[in-house]
Structure formats: C-alpha cells, structure tokens
C-alpha positions in Angstrom: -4.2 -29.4 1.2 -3.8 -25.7 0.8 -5.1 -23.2 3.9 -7.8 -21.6 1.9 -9.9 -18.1 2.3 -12.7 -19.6 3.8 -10.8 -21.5 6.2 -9.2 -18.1 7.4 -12.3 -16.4 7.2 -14.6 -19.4 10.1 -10.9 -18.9 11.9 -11.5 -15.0 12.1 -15.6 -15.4 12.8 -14.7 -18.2 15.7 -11.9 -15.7 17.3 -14.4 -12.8 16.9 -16.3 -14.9 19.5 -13.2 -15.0 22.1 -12.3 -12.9 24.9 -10.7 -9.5 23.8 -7.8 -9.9 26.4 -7.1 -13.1 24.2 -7.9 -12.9 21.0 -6.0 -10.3 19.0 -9.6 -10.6 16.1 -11.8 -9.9 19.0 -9.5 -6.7 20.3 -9.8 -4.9 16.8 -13.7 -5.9 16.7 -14.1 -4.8 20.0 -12.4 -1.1 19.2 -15.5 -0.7 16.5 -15.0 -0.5 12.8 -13.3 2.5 12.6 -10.1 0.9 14.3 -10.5 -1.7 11.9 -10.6 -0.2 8.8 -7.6 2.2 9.7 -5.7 -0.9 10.1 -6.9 -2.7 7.0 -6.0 0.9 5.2 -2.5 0.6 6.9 -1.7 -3.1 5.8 -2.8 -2.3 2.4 -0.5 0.8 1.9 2.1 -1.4 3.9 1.7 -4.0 1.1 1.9 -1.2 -2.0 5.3 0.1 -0.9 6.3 -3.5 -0.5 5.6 -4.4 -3.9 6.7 -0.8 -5.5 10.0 -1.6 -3.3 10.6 -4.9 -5.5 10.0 -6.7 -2.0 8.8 -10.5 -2.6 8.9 -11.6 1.2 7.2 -8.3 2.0 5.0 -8.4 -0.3 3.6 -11.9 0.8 3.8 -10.7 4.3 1.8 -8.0 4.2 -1.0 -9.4 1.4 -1.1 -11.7 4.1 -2.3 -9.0 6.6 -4.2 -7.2 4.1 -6.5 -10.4 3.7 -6.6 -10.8 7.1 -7.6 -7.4 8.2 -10.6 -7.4 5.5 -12.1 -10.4 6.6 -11.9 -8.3 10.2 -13.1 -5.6 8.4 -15.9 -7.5 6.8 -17.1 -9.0 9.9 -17.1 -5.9 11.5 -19.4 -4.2 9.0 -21.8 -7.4 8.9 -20.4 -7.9 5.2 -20.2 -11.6 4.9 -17.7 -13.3 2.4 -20.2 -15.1 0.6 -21.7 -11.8 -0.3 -18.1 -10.3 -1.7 -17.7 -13.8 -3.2 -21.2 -13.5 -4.8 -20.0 -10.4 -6.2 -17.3 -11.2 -7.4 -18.7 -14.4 -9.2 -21.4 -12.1 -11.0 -18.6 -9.7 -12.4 -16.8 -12.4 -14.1 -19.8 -12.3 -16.3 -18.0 -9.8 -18.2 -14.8 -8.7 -18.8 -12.8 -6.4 -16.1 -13.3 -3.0 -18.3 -17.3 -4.2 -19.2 -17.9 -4.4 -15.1 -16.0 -0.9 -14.3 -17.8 1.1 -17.4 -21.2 -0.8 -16.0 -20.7 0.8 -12.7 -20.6 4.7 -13.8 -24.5 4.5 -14.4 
C-alpha cells in the first residue's frame, strides 16, 4: 500500500495536537498563519525553480514540502481537505478551461 494524502493529512492534524518544542507541525501552527503560508509560498517557488531547472529529485523533494506545508496551511486556516477535495470533485464536472471561464462571473 501506497502512503496516501489523507494519510499525511490525520498525520499533520494529530502533530498539530503535539507540543511545539516537539512537533515541527505544531511550531509552524503555533507562529499563526502568516508563518505558514510564507513557508508554503517558499516551498512552492522552491519546487518551480526545481522543475524549470530540469531537477527530478528536486522536484519530488520539494512537491513533497509543498503538499505538506498546504495541509499545514489548510489546517491553519480551518480549511479542511475534504472541503478542497469537494471542490475539486465538483470541477471535474467540466473540463479545466469550462471551470476557469465559469469563475470570471
């Protein structure tokens, strides 16, 4: 078996419950969600020059924080992940171009 999302995601919701001086989930969470949206922002432009750079091991590596931090992220702004799920499910409805004309209404 595969680690999946939502295994990550009860992983960062349990260690959002630890001690700060222990848990590296509840450190960011407990610096408020400004600190953890600067370092989703950072991972994610981290990941862009890794894949403009033709990087496949940095690439994964930093996806890799980029999914983590956003479940942070999510959890610090009381988004849950079957809400983005939910979304997501509902925009396969139609195709990609369909869903980004529909939202300029």
């Amino acid at each position: 078996m595969s680690f999946t999302l939502e295994q990550l995601n009860e992983r960062v919701l349990d260690r959002a419950r630890a001690n700060p001086a222990e848990s590296y989930t509840a450190k960011l969470l407990s610096e408020g969600i400004d600190k953890c949206a600067k370092k989703l922002g950072e991972e994610a432009v981290e990941a862009v020059i890794a894949a403009v750079s033709k990087d496949k091991k940095a690439t994964i590596s930093e996806s890799a924080d980029v999914i983590y931090h956003l479940l942070v992220l999510l959890k610090a702004s009381g988004v849950s992940l079957d809400e983005v799920m939910a979304s997501l499910e509902r925009r396969t409805a139609q195709t990609g171009l369909e869903e980004k004309a529909s939202r300029k209404n």
